[in-house]
Steps between C-alpha positions, in 0.01 A plus 500: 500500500726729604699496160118589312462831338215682627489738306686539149387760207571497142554873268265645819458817368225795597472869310269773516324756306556483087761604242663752502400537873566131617730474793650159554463366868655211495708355199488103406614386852548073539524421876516159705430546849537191668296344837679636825720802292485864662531733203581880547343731228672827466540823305399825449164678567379439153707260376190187520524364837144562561376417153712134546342482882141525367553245229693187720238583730185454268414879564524587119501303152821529282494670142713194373651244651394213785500454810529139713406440798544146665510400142157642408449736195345862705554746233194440297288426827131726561519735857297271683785186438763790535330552848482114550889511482583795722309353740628143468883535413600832580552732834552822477671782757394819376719839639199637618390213699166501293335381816154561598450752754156383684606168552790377772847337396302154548213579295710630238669231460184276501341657253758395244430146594111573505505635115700110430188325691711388771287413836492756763593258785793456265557871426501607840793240574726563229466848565622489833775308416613673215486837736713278761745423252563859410496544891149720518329284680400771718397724258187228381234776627663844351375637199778696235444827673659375785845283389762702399616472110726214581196266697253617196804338297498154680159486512511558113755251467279215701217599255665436201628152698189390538348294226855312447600698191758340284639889435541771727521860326658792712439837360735700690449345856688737686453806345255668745661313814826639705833383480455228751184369363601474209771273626214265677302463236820423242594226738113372498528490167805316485415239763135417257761471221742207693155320560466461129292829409565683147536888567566743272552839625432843298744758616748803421658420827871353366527403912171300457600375183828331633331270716334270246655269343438627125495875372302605217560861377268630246517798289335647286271195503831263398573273798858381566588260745806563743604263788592588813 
């Protein structure tokens, strides 16, 4: 398993707007991301880290190109298989936490599990220990509002956790969280990734960056790989 790709791409490429005005996002890009790999994406504001984000993670359609996930075809899929997916294969850790703000860091993470039909018995208990294993376990009870920007980060990072994705996608984990934080939440990341998790972080933090285990830069929507 653990020498599977789990995602691989072929000529992925996504553009917008028409001649002469077309701008070129992302330029005929073939990746392999195998099971348990922790991928850094970095470059430039600009340069397509967003526009490759939203594609691996089923958020957008490519202009040309495919995408494979766990072997299966997603490019040509309709939104409500595209949903199907996110919600099956991928979790995602959004900058902004993206959590909801009238429900505690337990029912946030429940609902997740609730959209995926998961029994709330069953919710209620992974929850808790997902929230244990990112030591909040006595936050259960506090909504957003009252974590600070690194708990709201954990708690995101139990959420996307939560429905055994085969993917997790960071968009810029620590970049609302202080230095020390941001540290904790690296380290979280990197302990899911020695249990077997694929991560691929989203940054234009070089620091970040150096702590995965493979480095792509993209620019001007051409992705290079460098090893570190």
């Amino acid at each position: 398993m653990m020498n599977t790709n789990v995602i691989v791409t072929e000529n992925l490429s996504k553009t917008y707007g028409k001649p002469p005005l077309q701008v070129f996002a992302l330029r005929q890009t073939n990746l392999y991301i195998k099971h348990g790999d922790y991928i850094a994406i970095i470059g430039p504001s600009g340069s397509g880290k967003s526009t490759l984000m939203n594609l691996l993670g089923c958020l957008d359609k490519p202009t040309t190109g495919k995408i494979f996930i766990e072997g299966h075809d997603v490019s040509t899929l309709n939104e409500n298989e595209l949903a199907r997916i996110r919600r099956e294969k991928i979790g995602f850790i959004f900058q902004k936490y993206n959590l909801i703000p009238t429900l505690n860091a337990l029912e946030n993470i429940e609902l997740s599990m609730g959209f995926a039909g998961v029994d709330s018995q069953l919710r209620t208990e992974k929850a808790k220990k997902l929230l244990e294993m990112v030591d909040l376990s006595k936050r259960l009870t506090h909504k957003p509002s009252e974590l600070s920007g690194g708990e709201q980060q954990r708690v995101a990072i139990a959420r996307a956790l939560a429905n055994d994705p085969s993917i997790i996608l960071a968009d810029e984990p620590t970049g609302n969280v202080d230095t020390k934080s941001g540290e904790n939440i690296m380290s979280i990341l990197e302990e899911i990734n020695r249990e077997g998790e694929t991560i691929i972080v989203v940054s234009h933090n070089m620091t970040i960056a150096q702590r995965a285990k493979r480095v792509l830069r993209i620019q001007d929507g051409v992705v290079t790989e460098e090893y570190v």
